[in-house]
C-alpha positions as CSV (number, residue, x, y, z in Angstrom):
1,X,-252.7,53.8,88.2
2,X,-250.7,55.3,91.3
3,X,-251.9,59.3,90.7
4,X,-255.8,60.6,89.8
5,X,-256.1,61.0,86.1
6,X,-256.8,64.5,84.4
7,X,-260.0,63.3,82.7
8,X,-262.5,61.3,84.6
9,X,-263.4,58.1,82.9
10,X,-266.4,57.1,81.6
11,X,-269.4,56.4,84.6
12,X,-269.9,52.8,85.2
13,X,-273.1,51.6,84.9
14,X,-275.4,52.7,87.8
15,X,-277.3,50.0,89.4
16,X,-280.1,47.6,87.9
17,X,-283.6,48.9,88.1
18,X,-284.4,46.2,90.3
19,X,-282.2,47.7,92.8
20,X,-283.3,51.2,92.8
21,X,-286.2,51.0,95.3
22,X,-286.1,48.0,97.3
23,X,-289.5,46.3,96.6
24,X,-289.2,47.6,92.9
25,X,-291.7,45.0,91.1
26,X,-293.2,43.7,94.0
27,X,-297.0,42.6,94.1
28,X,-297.9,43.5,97.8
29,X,-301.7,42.4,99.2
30,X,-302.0,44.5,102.2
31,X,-304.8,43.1,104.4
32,X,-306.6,45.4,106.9
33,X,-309.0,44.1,109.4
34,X,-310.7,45.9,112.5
35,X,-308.6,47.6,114.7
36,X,-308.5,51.5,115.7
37,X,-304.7,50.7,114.4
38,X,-306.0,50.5,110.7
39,X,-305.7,54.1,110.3
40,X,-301.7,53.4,111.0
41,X,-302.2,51.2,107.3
42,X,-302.1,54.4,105.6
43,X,-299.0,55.2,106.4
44,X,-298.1,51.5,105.4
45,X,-299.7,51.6,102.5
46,X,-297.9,54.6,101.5
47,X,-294.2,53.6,102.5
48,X,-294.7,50.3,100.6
49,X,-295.6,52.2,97.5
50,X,-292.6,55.1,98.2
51,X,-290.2,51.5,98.1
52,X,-291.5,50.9,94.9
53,X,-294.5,48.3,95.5
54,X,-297.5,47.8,93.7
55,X,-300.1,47.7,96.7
56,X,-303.7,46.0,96.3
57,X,-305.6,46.4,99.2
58,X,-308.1,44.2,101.1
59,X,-310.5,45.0,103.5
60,X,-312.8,43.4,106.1
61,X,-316.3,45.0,106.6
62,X,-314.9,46.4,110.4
63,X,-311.7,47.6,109.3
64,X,-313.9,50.5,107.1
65,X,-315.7,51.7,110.0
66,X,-312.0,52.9,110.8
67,X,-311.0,53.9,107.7
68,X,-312.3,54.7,104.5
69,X,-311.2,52.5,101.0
70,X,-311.3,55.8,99.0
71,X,-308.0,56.4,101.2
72,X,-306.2,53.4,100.1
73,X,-307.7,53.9,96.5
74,X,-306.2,57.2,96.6
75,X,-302.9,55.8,97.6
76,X,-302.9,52.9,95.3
77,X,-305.0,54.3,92.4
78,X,-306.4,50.4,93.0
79,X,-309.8,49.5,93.7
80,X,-310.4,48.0,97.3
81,X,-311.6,44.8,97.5
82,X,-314.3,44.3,100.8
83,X,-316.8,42.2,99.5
84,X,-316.3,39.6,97.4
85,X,-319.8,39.4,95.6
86,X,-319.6,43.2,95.2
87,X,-315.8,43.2,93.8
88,X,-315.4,44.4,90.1
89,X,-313.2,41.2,89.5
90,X,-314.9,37.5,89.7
91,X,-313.1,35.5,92.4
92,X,-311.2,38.7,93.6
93,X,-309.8,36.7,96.5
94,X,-308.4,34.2,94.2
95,X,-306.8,36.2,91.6
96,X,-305.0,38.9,94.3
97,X,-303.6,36.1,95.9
98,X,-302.3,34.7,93.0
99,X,-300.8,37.7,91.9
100,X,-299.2,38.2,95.3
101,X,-295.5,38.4,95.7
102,X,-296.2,38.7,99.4
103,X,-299.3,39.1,101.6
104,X,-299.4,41.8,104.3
105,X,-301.8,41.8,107.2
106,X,-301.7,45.0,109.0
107,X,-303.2,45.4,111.1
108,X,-304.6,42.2,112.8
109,X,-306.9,41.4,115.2
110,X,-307.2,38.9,117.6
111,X,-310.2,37.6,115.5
112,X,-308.3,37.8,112.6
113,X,-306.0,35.4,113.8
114,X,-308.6,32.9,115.2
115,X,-309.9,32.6,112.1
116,X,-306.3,32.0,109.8
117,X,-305.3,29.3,113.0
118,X,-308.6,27.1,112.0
119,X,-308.8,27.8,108.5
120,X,-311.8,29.9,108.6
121,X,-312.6,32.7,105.8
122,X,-315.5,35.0,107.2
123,X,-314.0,37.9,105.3
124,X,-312.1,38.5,102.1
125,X,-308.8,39.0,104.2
126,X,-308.8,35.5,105.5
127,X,-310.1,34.1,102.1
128,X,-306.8,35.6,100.1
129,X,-304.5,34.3,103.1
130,X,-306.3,30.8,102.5
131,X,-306.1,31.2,98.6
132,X,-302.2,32.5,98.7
133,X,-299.4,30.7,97.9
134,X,-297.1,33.7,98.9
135,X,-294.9,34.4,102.3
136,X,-298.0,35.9,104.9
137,X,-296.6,38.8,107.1
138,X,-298.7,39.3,110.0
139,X,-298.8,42.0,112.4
140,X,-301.0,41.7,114.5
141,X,-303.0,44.7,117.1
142,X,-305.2,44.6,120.1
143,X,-305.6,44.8,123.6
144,X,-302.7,43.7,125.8
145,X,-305.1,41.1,127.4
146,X,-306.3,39.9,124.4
147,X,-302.5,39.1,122.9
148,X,-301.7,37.6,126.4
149,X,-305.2,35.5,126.3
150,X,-303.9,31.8,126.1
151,X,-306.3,31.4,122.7
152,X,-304.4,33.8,121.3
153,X,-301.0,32.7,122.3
154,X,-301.9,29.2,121.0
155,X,-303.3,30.7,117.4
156,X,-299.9,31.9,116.6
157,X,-298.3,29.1,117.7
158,X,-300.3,27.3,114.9
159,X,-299.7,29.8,112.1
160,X,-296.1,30.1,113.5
161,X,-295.5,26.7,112.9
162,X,-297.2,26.8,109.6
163,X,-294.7,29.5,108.1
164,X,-296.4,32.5,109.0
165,X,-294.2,35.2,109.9
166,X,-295.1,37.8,112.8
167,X,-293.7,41.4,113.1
168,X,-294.7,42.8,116.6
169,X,-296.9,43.8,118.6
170,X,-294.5,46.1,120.3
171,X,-295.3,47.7,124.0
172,X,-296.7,50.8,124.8
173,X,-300.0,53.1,125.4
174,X,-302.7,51.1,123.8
175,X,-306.0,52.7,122.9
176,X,-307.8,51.6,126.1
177,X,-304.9,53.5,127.8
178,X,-303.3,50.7,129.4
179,X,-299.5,49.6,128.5
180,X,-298.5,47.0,127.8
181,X,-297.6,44.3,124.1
182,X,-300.3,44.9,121.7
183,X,-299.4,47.9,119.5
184,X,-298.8,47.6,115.9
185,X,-295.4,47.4,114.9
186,X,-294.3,51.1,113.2
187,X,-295.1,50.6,109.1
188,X,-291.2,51.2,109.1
189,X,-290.6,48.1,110.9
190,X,-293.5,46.4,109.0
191,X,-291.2,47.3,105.4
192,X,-288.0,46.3,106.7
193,X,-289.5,42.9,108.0
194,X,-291.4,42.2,104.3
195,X,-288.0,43.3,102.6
196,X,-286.0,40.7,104.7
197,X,-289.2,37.7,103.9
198,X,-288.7,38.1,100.2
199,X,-285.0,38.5,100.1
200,X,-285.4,35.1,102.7
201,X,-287.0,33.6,99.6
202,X,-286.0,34.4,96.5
203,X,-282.5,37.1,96.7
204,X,-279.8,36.1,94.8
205,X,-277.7,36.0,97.8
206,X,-279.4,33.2,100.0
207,X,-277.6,30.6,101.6
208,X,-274.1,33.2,101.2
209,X,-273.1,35.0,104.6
210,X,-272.1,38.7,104.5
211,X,-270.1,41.0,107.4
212,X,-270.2,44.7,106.9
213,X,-268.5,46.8,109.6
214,X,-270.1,50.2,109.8
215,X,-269.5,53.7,111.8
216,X,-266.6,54.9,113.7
217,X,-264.4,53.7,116.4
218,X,-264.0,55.7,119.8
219,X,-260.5,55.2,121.3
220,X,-260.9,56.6,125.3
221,X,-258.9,59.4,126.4
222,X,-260.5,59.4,130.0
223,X,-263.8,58.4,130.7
224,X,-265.5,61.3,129.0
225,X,-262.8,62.1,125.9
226,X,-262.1,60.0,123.2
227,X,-260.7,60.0,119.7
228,X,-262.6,59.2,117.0
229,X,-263.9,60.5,113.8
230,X,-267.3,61.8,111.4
231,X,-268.1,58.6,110.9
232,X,-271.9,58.3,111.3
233,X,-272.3,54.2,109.8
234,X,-274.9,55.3,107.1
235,X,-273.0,53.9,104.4
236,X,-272.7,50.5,106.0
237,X,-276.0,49.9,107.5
238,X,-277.2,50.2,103.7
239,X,-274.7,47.8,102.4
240,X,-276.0,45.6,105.2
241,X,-280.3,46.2,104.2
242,X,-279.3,45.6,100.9
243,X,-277.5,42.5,101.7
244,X,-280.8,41.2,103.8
245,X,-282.6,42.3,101.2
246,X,-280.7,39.8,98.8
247,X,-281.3,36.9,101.2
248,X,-278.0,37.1,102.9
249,X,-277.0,36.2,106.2
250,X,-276.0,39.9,107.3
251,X,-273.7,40.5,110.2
252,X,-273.3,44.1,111.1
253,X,-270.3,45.2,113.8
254,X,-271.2,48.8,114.1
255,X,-269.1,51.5,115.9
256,X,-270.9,53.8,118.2
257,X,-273.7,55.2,116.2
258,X,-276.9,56.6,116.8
259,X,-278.9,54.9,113.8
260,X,-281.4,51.8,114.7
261,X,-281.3,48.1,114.9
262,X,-282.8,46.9,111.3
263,X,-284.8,43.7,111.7
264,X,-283.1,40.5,109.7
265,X,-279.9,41.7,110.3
266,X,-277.1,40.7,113.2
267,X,-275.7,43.6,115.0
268,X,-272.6,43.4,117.0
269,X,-272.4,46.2,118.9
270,X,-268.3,47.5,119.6
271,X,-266.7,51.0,120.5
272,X,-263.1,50.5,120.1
273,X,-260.9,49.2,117.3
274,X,-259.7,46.2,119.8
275,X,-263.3,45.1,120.2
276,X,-263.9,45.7,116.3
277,X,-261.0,43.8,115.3
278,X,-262.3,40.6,117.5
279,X,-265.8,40.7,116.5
280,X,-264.9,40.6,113.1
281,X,-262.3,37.5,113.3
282,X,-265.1,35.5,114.9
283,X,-267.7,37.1,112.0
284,X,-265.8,36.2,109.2
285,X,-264.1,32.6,110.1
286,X,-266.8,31.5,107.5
287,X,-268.2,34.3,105.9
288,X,-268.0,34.8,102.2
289,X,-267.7,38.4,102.3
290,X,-266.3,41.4,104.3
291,X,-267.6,44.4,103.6
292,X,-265.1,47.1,105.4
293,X,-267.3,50.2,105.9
294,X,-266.6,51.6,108.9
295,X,-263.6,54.0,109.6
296,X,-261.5,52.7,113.1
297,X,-259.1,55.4,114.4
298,X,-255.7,54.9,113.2
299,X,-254.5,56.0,115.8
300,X,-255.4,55.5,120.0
301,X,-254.0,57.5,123.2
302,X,-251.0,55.2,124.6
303,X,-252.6,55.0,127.9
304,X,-256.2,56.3,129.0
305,X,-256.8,58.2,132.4
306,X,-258.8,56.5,135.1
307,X,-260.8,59.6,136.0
308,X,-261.6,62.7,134.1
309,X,-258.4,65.0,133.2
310,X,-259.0,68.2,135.1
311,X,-258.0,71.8,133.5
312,X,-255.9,73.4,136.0
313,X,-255.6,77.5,135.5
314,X,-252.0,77.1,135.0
315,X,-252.5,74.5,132.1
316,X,-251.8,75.7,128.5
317,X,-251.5,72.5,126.3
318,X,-252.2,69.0,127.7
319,X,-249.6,66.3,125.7
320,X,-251.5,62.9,124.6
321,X,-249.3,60.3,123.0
322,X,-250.9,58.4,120.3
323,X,-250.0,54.8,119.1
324,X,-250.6,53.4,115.9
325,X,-254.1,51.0,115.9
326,X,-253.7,47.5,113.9
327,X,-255.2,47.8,110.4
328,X,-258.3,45.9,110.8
329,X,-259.3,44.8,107.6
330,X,-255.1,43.9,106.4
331,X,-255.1,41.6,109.8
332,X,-257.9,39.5,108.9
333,X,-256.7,36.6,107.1
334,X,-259.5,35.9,105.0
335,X,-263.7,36.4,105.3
336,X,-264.3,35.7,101.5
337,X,-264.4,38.1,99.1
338,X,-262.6,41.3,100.5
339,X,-264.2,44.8,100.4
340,X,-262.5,48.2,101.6
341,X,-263.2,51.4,101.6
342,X,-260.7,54.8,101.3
343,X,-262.6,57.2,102.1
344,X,-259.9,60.6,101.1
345,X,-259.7,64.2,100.7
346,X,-257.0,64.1,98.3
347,X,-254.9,62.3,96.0
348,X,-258.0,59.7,95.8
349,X,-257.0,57.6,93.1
350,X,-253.2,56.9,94.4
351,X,-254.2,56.4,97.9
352,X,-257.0,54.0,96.9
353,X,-255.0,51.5,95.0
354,X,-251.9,51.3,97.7
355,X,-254.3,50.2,100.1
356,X,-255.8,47.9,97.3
357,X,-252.9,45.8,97.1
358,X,-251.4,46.2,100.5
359,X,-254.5,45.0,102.6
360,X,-254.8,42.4,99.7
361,X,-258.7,43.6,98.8
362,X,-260.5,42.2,95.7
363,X,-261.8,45.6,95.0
364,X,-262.2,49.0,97.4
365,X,-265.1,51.5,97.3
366,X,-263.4,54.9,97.1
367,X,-265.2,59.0,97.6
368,X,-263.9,62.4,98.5
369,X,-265.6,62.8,101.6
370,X,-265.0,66.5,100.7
371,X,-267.5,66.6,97.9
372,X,-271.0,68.0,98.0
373,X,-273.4,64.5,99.0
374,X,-270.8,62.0,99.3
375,X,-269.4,63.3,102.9
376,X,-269.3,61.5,106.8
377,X,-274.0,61.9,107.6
378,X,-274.9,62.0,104.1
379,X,-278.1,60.0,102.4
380,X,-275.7,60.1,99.2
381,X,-272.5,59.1,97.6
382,X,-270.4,59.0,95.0
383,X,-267.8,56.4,94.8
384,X,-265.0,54.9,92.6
385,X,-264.6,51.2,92.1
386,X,-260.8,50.3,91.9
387,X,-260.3,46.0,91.3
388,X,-257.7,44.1,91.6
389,X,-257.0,43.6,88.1
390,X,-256.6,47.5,86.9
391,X,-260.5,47.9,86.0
392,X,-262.1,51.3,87.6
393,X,-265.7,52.0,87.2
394,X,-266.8,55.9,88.1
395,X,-270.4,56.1,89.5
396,X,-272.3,59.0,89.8
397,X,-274.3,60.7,92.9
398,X,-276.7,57.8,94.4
399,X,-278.5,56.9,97.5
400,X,-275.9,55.2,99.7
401,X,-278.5,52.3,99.3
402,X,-278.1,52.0,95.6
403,X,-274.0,51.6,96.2
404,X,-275.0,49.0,98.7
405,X,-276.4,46.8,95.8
406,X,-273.0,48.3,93.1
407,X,-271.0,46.7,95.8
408,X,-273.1,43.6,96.0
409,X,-273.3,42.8,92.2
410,X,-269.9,42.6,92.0
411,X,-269.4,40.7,95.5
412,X,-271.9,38.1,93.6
413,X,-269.7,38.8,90.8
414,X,-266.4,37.4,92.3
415,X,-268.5,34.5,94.2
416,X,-269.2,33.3,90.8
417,X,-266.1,32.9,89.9
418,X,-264.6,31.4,92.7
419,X,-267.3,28.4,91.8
């Protein structure tokens, strides 16, 4: 296995279904209550069913003098459920909460919460919440005054302290005009915080702490030049989701990168391969993973200028003399089970298992960043798996998210066996 074979074995199996969208199988109750925010719970309702949910909706008498239910059935092809001795099912509030893998409230007033904090049920959102055994997600919306109102404050203390979780409010123009905390959290936010309660609760990875290095490294040339790379961290930031989404403990050092912070997960912001190489010693002295998706410069300028270098007129070429970066991933001693990557141009197979064995990997996670969809910014990719113990396993084009979980399964794989 030292030079890329003429005919391309056979694919490896792509990932499990489960893994394809990432709340694939899972019963959502989305509960909407009385806030000019409810028309934001179309948009919910629609991204939860886009990540493979099956959405019932809920509804209290105010929220559809915001918003219709023949939206939500449109976007559910689901009855909604507003009154309880009009719904088509007997005990409706009962048997959605039963079914429930989560329940969603979205948004939620300050009413709303009042009533969950004392165990009231004026409506058939508060009924389900009492009646569910499931994780409750709140995310609550309403006037800045009204969050910051003591009452309020001390409700979600209760339902805090009960187990409820809370995504938001964020800051910002509220419908009164004001600014200040009381917005709904973005349904993005909402997904990512759901994805992280049920992994919390049931992934296969709970209780086992993964690091995942993501993104480029930027080695200073002067205080405006650096050297660097394409990297853009995509790949890595979905190894970490799906890792959260698993139940992991997920801690993220990401190279300068524009993406966002993804709730559940532990970013460690670094620029240089220095700083890269320290957050990840203190990450993985007792992880039980590294995941090593990011691409640190090989190579940094010997010395960096104090101020900006100037172009004079007479300057043809300016000289910069590059030393040789420590290989970050062969310098850590341990971290568990050890994941690289070789991202090539050429020669893919051969270059991928030297650096197998000589940065003493368990497996590495190889692509021609050359090809159509698996390049530096893409949504895509199109890997090689190369073990330890000859095995290689050719995947085919998938979302960088789907790899993520590849990765994973065989991560869980080798944990396995070390028990």
């Amino acid at each position: 296995m030292t030079s890329d074979s003429n005919a391309a074995p056979a694919p490896g199996p792509g990932p499990s279904p489960e893994h394809h969208l990432p709340l694939s199988g899972r019963r959502i109750a989305l509960g909407i209550t009385g806030s000019i925010a409810a028309y934001k719970a179309a948009d919910l309702c629609s991204k939860l069913r886009q990540a493979g949910a099956d959405v019932e909706v809920i509804m209290t008498p105010a929220a559809t003098e915001f918003i219709t239910p023949l939206t939500f059935k449109s976007l559910t092809g689901r009855d909604v459920v507003v009154d309880m001795f009009a719904a088509s099912e007997a005990e409706a509030h009962v048997e959605v909460a039963r079914r429930a893998d989560a329940l969603v409230i979205a948004p939620a007033t300050a009413n709303c919460l009042a009533s969950l904090a004392h165990g009231q049920a004026p409506d058939m959102v508060t009924l389900t919440a009492l009646a569910t055994a499931a994780p409750v997600l709140v995310a609550p919306a309403m006037d800045n005054q009204m969050w910051e109102h003591p009452a309020t404050r001390a409700n979600v203390a209760i339902l805090r302290e009960r187990g409820v979780d809370f995504v938001g409010p964020t800051e910002g123009r509220l419908a009164t005009g004001r600014m200040g905390p009381g917005r709904l959290a973005e349904p993005p936010d909402i997904v990512a915080h759901l994805r992280a309660l049920l992994g919390q609760r049931d992934g296969d990875l709970v209780g086992r702490h993964v690091v995942v290095s993501a993104g480029p490294t930027q080695e200073p040339v002067d205080p405006v030049r650096f050297v660097g790379n394409r990297s853009t961290g995509k790949m890595g930031f979905a190894i970490a989701e799906a890792a959260r989404d698993r139940g992991a403990e997920v801690t993220l050092v990401a190279g300068p990168v524009s993406l966002p912070h993804q709730p559940g997960i532990c970013r460690i912001d670094v620029t240089n391969v220095a700083e890269m190489l320290a957050a990840l010693e203190t990450a993985t002295s007792k992880s039980d993973a590294i995941i090593m998706a990011a691409a640190p410069a090989d190579f940094r300028p010997a010395s960096a200028a104090d101020q900006k270098i100037k172009k004079e007129a007479s300057d043809q070429s300016l000289q910069i003399e590059l030393v040789r970066n420590p290989d970050i991933i062969a310098t850590l001693p341990g971290g568990g089970v050890r994941v690289g990557f070789a991202a090539e141009t050429h020669n893919i197979e051969r270059y991928a298992v030297e650096k197998l064995a000589a940065k003493r990997l368990d497996f590495i996670v190889a692509n021609d960043v050359t090809a159509e969809g698996s390049g530096f910014g893409t949504e895509t990719n199109q890997v090689i798996i190369f073990h330890g113990d000859g095995r290689k396993e050719v995947f085919p084009l998938l979302s960088k998210y789907e790899v993520g979980h590849l990765i994973l399964d065989r991560v869980l794989a080798h944990l396995h066996a070390a028990n």
